[in-house]
N, CA, C and O of each residue as an XYZ file, in Angstrom:
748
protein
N      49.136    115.768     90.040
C      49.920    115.392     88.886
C      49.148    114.312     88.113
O      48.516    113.435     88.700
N      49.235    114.424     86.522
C      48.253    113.414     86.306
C      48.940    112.683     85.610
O      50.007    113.138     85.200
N      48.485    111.108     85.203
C      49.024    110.424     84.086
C      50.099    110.493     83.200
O      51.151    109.858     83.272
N      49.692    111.468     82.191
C      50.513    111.809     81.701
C      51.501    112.523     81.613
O      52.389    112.622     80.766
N      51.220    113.193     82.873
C      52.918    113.808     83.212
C      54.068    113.305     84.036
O      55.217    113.746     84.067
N      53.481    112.174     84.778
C      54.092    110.793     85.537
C      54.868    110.338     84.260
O      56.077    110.556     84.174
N      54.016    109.563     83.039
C      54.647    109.097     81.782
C      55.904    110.131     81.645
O      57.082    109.796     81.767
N      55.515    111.220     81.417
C      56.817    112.211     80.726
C      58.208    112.253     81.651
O      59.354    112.157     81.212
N      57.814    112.420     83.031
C      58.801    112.721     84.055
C      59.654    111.055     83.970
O      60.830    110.991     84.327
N      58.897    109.757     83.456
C      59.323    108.996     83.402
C      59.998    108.585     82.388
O      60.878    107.727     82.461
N      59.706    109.059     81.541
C      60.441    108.777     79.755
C      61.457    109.786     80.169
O      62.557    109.321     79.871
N      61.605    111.166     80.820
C      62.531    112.047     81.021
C      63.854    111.382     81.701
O      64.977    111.497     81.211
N      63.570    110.691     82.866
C      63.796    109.677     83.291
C      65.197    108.441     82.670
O      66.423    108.457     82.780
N      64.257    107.528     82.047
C      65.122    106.651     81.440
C      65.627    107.180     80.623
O      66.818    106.868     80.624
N      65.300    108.115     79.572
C      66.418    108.942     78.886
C      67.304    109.433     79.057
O      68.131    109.355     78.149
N      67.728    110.341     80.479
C      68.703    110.481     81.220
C      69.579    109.333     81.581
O      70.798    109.196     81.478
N      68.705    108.591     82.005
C      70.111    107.414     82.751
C      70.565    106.346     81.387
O      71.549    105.627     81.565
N      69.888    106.277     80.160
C      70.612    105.540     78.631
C      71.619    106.689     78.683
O      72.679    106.457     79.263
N      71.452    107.710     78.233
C      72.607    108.706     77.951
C      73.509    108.927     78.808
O      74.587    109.219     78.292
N      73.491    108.895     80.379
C      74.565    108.472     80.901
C      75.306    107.438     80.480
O      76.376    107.544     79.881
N      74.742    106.393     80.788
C      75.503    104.686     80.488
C      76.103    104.820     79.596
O      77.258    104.429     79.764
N      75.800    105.396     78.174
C      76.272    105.638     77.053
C      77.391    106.223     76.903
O      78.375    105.838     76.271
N      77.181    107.469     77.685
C      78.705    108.354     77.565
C      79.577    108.033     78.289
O      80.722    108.246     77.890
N      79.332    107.237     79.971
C      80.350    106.307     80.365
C      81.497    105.901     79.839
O      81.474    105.108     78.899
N      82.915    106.463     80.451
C      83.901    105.291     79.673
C      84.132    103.634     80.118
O      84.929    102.798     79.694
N      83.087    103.562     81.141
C      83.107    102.309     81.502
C      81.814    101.478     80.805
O      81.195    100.580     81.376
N      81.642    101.795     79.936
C      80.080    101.256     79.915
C      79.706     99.721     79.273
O      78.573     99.315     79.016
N      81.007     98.979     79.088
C      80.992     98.144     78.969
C      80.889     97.402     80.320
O      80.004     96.658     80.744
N      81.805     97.732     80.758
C      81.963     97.060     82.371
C      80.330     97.321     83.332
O      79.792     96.570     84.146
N      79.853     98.819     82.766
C      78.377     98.747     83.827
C      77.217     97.643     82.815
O      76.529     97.115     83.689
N      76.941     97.334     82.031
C      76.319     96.649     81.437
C      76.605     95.133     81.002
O      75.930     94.324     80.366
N      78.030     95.058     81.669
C      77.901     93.157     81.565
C      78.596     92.864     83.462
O      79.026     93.575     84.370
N      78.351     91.477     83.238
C      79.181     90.677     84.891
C      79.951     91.047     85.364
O      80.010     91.003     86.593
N      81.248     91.780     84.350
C      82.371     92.165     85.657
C      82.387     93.441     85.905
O      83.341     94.140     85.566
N      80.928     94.096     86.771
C      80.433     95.114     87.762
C      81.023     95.166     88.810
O      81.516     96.196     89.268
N      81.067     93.588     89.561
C      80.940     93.152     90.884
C      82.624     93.546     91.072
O      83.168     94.068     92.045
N      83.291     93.047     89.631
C      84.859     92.538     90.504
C      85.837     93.329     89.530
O      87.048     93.187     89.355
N      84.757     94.374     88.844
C      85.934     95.597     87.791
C      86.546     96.178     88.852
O      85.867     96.161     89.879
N      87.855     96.801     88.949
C      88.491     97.545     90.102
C      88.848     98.975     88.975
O      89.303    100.067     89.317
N      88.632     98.716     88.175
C      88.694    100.038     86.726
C      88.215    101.028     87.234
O      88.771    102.067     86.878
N      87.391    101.141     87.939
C      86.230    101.522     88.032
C      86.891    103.151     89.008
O      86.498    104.317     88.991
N      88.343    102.254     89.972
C      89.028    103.109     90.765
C      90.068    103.636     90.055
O      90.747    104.372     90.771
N      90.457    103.554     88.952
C      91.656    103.964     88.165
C      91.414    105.514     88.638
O      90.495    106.223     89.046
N      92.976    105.609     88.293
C      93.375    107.196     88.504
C      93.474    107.931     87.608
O      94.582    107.805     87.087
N      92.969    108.540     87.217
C      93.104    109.187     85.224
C      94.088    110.027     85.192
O      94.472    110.429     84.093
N      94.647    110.428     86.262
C      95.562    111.969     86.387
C      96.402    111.353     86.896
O      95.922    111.124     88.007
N      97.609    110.789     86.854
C      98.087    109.640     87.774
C      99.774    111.009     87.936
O      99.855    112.095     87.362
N     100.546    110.547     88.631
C     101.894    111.344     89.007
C     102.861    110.858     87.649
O     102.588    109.830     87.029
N     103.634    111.445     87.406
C     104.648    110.913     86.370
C     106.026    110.738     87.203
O     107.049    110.547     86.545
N     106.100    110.786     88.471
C     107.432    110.510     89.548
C     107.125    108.665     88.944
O     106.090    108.095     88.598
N     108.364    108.259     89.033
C     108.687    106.639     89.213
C     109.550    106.610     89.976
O     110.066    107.598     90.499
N     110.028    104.707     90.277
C     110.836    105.092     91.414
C     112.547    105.507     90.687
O     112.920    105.214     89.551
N     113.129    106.048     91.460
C     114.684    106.194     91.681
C     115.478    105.069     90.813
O     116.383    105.319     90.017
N     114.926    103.694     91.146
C     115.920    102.397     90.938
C     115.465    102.291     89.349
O     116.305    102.193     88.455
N     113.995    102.321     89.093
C     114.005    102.357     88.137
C     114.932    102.749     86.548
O     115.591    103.782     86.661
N     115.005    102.280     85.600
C     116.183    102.471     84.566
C     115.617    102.734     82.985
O     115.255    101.773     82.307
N     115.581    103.902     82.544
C     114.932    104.763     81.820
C     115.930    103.602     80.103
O     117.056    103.658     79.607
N     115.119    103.048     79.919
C     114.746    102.405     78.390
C     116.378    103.076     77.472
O     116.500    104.296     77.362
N     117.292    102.292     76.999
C     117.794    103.476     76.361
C     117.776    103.189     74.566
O     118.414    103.965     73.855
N     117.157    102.263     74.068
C     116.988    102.330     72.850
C     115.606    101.651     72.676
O     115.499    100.545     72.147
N     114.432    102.442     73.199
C     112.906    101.824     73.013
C     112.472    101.415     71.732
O     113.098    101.585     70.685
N     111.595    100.978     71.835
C     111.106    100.233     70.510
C     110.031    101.533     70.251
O     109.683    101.736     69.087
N     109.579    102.287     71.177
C     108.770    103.377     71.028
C     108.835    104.337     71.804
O     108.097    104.496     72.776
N     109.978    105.281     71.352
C     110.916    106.783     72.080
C     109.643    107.438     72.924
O     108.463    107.147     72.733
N     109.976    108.068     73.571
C     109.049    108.960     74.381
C     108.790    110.065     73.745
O     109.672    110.743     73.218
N     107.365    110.401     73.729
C     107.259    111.533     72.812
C     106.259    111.080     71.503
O     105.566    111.908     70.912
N     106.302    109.406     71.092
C     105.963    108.862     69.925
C     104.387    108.546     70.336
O     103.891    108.849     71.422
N     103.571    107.749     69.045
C     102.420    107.696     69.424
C     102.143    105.789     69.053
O     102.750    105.254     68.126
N     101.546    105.314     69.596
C     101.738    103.871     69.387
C     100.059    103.326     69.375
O      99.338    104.151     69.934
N      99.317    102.116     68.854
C      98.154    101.567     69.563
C      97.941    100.669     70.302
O      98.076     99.545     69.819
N      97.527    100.777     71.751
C      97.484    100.241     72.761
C      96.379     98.678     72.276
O      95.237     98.757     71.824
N      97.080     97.511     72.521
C      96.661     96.308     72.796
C      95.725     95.803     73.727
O      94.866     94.923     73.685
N      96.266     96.877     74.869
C      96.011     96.456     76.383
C      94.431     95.631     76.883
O      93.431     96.349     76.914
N      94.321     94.456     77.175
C      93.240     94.034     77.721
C      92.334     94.202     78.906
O      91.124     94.043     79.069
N      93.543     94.657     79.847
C      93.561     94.633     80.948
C      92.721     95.923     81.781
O      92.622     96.004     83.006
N      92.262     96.705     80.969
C      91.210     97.711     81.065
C      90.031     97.964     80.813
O      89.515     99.030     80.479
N      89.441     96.618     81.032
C      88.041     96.593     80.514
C      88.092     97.031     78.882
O      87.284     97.937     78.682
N      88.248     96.946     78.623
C      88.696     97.112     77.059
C      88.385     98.679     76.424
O      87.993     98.928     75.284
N      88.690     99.682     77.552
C      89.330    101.130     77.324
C      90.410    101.454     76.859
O      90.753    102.580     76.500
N      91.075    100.378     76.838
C      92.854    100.885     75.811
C      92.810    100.123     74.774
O      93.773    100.149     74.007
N      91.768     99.322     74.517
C      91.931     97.884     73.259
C      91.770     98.996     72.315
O      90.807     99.712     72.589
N      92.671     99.454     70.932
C      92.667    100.057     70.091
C      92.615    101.448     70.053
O      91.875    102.070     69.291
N      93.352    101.935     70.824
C      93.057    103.776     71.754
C      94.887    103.768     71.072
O      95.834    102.982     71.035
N      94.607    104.999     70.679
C      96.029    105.839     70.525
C      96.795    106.035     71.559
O      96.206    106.256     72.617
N      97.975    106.019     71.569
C      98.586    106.190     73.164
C      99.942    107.396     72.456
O     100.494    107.444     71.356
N     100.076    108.258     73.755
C     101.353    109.062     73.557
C     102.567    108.632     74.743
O     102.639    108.948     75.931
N     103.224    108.014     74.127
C     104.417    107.577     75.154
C     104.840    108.839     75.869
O     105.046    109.917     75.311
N     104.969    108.546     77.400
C     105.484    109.620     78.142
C     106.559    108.945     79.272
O     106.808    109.416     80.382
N     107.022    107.931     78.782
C     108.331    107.203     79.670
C     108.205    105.957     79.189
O     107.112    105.442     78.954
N     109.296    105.406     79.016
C     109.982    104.267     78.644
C     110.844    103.289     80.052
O     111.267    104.043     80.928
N     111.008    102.361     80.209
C     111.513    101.861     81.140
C     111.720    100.246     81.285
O     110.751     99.488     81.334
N     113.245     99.732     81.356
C     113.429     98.335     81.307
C     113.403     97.916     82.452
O     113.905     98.520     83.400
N     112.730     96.663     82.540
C     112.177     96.089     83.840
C     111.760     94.982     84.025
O     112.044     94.201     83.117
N     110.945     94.402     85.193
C     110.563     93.070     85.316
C     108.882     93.670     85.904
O     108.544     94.149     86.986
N     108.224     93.423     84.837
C     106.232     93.832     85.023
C     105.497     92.056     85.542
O     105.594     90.861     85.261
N     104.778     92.997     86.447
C     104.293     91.556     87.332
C     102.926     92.109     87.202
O     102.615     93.296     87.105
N     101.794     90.580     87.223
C     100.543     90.438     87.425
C     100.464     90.531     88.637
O     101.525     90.595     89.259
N      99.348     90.565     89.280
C      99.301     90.673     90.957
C      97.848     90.111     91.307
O      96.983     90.122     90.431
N      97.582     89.629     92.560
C      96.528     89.836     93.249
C      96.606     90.349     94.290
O      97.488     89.989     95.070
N      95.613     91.453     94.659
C      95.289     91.929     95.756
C      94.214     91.868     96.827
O      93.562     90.834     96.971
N      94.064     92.641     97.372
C      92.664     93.328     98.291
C      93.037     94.978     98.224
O      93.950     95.742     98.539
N      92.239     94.990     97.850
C      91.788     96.642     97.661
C      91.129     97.373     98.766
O      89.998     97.218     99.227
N      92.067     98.202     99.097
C      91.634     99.008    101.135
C      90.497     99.507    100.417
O      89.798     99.796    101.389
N      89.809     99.816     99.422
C      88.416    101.095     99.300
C      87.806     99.896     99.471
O      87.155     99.740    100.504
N      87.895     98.792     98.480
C      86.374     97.837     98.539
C      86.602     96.804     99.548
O      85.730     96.673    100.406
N      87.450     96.182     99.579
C      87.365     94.485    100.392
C      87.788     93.622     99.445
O      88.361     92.572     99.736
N      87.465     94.104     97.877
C      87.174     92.791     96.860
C      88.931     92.780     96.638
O      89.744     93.689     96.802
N      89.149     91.103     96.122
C      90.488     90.830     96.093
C      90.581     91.017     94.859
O      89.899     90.242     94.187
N      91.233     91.836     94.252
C      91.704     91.876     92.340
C      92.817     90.926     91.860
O      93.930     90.762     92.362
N      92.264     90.321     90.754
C      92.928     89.431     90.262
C      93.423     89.572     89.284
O      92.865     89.938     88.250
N      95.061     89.195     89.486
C      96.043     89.725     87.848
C      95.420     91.230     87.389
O      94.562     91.611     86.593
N      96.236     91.788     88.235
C      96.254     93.352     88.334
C      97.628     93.330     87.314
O      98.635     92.734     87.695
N      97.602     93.868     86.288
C      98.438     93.865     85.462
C      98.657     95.932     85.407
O      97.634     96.586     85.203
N      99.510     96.405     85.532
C     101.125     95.924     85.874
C     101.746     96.567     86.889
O     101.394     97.742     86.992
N     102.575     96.189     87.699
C     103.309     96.502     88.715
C     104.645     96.151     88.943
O     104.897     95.136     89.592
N     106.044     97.269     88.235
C     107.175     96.699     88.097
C     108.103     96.520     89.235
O     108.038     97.223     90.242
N     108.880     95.669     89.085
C     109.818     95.350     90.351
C     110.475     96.220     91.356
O     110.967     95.836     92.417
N     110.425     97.543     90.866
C     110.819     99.050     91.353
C     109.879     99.223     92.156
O     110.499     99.201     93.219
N     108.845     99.376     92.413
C     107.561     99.326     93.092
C     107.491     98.470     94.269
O     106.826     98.774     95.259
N     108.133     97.466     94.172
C     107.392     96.967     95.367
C     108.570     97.153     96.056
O     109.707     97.251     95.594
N     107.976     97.216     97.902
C     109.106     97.219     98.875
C     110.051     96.605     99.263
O     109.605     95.582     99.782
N     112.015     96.635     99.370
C     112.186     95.618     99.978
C     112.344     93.935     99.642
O     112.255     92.935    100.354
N     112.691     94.203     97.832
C     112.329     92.831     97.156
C     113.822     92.428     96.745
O     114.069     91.222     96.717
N     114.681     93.192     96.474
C     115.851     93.641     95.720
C     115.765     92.914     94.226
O     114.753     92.401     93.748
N     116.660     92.970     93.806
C     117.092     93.215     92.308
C     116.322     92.243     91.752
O     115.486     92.599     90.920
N     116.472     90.488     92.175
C     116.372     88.974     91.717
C     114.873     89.134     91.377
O     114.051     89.622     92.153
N     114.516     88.525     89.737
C     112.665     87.965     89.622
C     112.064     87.750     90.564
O     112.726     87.169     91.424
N     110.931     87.985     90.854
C     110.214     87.357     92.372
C     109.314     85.889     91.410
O     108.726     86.022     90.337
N     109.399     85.171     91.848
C     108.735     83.903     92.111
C     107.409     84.020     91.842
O     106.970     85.159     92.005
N     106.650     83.210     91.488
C     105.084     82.983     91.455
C     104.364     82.716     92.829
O     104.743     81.718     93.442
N     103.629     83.287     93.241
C     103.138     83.346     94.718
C     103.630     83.750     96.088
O     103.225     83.660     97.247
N     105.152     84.450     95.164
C     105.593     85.295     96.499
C     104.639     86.754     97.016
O     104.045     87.462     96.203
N     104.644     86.897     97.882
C     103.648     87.976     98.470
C     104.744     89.202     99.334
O     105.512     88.942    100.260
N     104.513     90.516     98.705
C     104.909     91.935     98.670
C     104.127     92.763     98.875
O     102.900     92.777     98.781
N     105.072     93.713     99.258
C     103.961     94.724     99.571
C     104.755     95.889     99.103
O     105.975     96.048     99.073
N     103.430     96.947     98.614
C     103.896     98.038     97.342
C     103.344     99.123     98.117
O     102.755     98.964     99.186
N     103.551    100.231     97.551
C     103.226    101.877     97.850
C     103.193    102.397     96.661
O     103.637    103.540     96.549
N     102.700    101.753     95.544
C     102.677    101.774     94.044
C     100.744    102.585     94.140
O     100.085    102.004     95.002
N     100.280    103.252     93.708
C      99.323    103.847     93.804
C      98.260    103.940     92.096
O      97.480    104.777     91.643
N      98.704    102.815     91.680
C      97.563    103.259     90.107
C      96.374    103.099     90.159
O      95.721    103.727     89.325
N      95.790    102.408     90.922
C      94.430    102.242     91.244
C      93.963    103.264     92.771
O      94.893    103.621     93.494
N      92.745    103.603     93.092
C      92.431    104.094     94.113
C      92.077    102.005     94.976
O      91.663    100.958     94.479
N      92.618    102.473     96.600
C      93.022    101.501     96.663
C      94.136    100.177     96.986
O      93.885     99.081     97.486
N      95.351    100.697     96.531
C      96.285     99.965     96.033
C      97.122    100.224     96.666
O      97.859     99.272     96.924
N      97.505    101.563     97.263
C      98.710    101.980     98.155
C      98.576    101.128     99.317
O      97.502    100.721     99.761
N      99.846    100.856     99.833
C      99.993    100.241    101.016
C      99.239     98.978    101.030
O      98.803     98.644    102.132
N      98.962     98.095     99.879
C      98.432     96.643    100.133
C      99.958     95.243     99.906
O     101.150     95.421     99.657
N      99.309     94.201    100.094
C     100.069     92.882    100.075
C      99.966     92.655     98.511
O      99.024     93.104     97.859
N     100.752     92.104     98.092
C     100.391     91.610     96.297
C     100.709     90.368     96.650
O     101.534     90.127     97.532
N      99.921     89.255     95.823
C     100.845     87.756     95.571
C     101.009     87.830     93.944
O     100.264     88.180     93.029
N     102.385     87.317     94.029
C     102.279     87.367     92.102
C     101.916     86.479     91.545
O     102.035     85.295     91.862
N     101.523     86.837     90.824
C     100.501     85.962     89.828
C     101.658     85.077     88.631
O     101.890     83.872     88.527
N     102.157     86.162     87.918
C     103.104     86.003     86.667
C     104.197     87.535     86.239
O     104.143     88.729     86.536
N     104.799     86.979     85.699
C     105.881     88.137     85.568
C     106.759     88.069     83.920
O     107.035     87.038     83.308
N     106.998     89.201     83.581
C     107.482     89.816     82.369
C     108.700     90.667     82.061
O     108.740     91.869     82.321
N     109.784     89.928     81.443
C     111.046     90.991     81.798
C     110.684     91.865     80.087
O     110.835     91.457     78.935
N     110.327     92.775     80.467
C     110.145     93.599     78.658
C     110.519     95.239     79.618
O     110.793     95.622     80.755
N     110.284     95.781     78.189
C     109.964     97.513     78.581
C     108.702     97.650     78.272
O     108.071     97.216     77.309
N     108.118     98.821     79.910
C     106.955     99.057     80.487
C     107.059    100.820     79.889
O     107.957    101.652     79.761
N     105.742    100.765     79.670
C     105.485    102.420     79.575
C     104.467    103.265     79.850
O     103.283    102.928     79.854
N     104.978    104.611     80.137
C     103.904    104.797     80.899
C     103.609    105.673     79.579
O     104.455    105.952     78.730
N     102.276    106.047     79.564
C     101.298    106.808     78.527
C     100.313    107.560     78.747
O      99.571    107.274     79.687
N     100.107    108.470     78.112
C      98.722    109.121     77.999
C      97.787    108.812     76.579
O      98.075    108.414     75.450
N      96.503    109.217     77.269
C      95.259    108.533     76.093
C      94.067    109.698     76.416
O      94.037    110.517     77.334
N      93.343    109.525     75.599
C      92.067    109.536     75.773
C      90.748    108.519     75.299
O      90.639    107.839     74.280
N      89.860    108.682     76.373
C      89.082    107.574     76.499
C      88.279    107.798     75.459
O      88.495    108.924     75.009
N      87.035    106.939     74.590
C      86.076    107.315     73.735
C      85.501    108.256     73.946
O      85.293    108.945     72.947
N      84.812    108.924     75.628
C      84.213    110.047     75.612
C      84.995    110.995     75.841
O      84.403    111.937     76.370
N      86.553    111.244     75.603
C      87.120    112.213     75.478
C      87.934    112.461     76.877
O      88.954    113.144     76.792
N      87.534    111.929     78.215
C      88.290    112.108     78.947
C      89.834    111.444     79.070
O      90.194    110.269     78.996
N      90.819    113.048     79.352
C      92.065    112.496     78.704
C      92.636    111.534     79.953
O      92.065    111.744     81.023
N      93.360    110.823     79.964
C      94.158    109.817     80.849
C      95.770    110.537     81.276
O      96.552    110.579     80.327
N      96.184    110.976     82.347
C      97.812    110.996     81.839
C      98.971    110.250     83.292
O      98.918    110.404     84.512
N      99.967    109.406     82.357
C     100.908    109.080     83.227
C     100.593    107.863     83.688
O     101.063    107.318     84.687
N      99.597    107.346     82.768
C      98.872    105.932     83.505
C      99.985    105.123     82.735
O     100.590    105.252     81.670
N      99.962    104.073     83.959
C     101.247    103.022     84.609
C     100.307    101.775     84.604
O      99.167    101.685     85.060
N     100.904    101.043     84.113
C     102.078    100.361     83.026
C     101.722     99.827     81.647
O     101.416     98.641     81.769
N     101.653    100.174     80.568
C     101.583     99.676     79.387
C     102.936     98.364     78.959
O     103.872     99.075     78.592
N     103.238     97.415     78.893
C     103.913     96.641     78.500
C     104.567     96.718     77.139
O     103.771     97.450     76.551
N     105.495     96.431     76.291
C     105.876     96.756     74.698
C     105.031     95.300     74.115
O     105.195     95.205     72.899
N     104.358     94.400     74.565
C     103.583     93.509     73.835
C     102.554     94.099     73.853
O     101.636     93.541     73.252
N     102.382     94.851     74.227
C     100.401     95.449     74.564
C     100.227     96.407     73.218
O      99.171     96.661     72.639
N     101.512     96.847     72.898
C     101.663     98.373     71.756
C     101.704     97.730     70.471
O     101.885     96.512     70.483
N     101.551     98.391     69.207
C     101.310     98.230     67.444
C     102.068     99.581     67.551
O     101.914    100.556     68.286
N     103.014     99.266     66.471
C     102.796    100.960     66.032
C     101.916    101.307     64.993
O     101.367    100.417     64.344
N     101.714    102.505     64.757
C     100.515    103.165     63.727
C     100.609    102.637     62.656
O      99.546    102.216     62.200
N     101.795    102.445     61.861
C     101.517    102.344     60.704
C     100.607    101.173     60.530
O     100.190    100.877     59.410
């Protein structure tokens, strides 16, 4: 093999792996610091649309199910910051930040935003407290089932769940929890 076909196989090379990175919907997250401690990374794109039972279906939303709204959301590596969303459930509730440990990695996630009071085990009705520690079977992340949460902070609004699609087109559905501060509507 000579020289210059080393060069080519190598320009072939880094050209492949820019155009990956590129089409990435994470590709913000692979090209700056939070690599190490993104947990995005495990999101579920196809997620279940079951919630729980106790849960209490929204009855005059600020954005009906069915409607289309623009997602605020920070909390996704900035994959929902300005993404169209199609409401696919509405729901009044109490949405909590969390920290965890994540059974795939080890790494502890911090202000895991959102996880509503329906979700976790065994808590009953009353706000939970700042640094009370629960444990969920709530599954939005790969990961997440069957861990401890401590709460971080908490939000009595309506949570929703939505579908999207990402910049490179892969669609999202049933992903849990959008907050009603996170949403704009279109106009």
């Amino acid at each position: 093999m000579t020289k210059k076909d080393m060069m080519i196989i190598m320009a072939l090379f880094i050209g492949f792996f820019v155009f990956y990175v590129f089409q990435n919907p994470h590709y913000r997250v692979l090209t700056g610091e939070e690599i190490v401690m993104n947990h995005h990374l495990d999101m579920i794109y196809h997620g279940s649309s079951e919630v729980p039972r106790e849960l209490k279906a929204a009855e005059d939303p600020t954005y009906p199910v069915g409607s289309n709204a623009i997602s605020r959301a920070d909390h996704m590596s900035g994959m929902m910051d300005g993404v169209e969303v199609t409401i696919v459930g509405a729901y009044e509730t109490t949405a909590y930040a969390t920290t965890y440990t994540s059974t795939n990695t080890g790494i502890t996630i911090e202000e895991h935003k959102w996880i509503v009071q329906e979700e976790f085990l065994d808590v009953g009705e009353g706000k939970l407290e700042k640094g009370t520690k629960v444990h969920t079977n709530a599954e939005h992340m790969k990961g997440m089932k069957d861990t401890i949460h401590n709460i971080d902070y908490s939000l009595s609004t309506t949570v929703y769940m939505v579908n999207f699609n990402l910049p490179n087109g892969r669609k999202v559905t049933n992903h849990k929890w959008v907050v009603e501060e996170e949403l704009e509507s279109l106009e």
